[in-house]
C-alpha positions in Angstrom: -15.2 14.4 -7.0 -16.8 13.2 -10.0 -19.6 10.7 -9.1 -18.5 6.9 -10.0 -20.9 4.1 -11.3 -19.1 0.6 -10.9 -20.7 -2.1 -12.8 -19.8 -5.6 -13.6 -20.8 -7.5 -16.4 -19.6 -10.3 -19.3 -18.5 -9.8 -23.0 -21.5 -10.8 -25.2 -21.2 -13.0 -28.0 -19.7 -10.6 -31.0 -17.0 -9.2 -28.4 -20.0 -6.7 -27.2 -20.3 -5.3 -23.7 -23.4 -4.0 -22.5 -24.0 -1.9 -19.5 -27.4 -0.8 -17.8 -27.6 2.2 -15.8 -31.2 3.2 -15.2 -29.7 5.9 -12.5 -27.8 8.0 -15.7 -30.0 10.4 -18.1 -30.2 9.4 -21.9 -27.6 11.6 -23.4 -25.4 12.1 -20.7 -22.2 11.6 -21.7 -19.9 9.5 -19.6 -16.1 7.3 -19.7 -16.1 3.7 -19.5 -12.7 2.1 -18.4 -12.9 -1.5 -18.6 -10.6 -3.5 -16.4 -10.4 -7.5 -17.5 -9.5 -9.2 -13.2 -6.6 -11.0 -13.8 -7.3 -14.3 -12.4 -5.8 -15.3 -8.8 -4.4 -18.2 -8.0 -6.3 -21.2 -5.5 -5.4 -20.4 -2.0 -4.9 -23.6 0.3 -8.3 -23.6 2.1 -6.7 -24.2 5.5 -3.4 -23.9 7.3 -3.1 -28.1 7.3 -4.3 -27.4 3.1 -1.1 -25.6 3.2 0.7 -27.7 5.0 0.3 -30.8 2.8 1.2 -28.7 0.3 4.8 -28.1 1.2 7.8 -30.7 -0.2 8.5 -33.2 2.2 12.4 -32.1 4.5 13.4 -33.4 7.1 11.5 -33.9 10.4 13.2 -33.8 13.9 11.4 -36.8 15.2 10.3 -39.7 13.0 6.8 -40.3 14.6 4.5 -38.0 17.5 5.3 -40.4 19.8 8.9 -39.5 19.7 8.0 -36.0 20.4 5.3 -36.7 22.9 8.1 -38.0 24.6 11.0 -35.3 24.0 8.4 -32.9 25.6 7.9 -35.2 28.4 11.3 -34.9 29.1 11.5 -31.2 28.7 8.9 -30.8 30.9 10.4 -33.4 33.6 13.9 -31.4 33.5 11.6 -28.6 34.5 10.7 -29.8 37.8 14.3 -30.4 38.9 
């Protein structure tokens, strides 16, 4: 396998792009394939990040006290 230098750097001023390899001999002669990251959308930061991020729908209870209490009663109908 052909030994592989990865090296990042930015387009100068003049659309120029310089790289510095101290590890290659003068005169060597070598392939540069320059890939340009395509840039990746924000991910939510958390999983409530994504939750607030979602359209409001419909909700099966109207407030968490309503379903504090509809898993009281599951858990009551349990014990029968």
């Amino acid at each position: 396998m052909e030994p592989t230098l990865r090296v990042e750097t930015t387009v100068l001023p003049g659309h120029r792009i310089e790289i510095g390899a101290p590890q290659l001999a003068e005169g060597t002669k070598v392939e540069v394939i320059v890939v340009v990251p395509q840039e990746r959308p924000a991910q939510a930061a958390s999983a409530l990040d994504f939750l607030d991020s979602l359209p409001p729908g419909p909700r099966a209870f109207k407030s968490w006290e309503q379903y504090e209490s509809h898993l009281q009663e599951e858990r009551d109908s349990w014990e029968r």
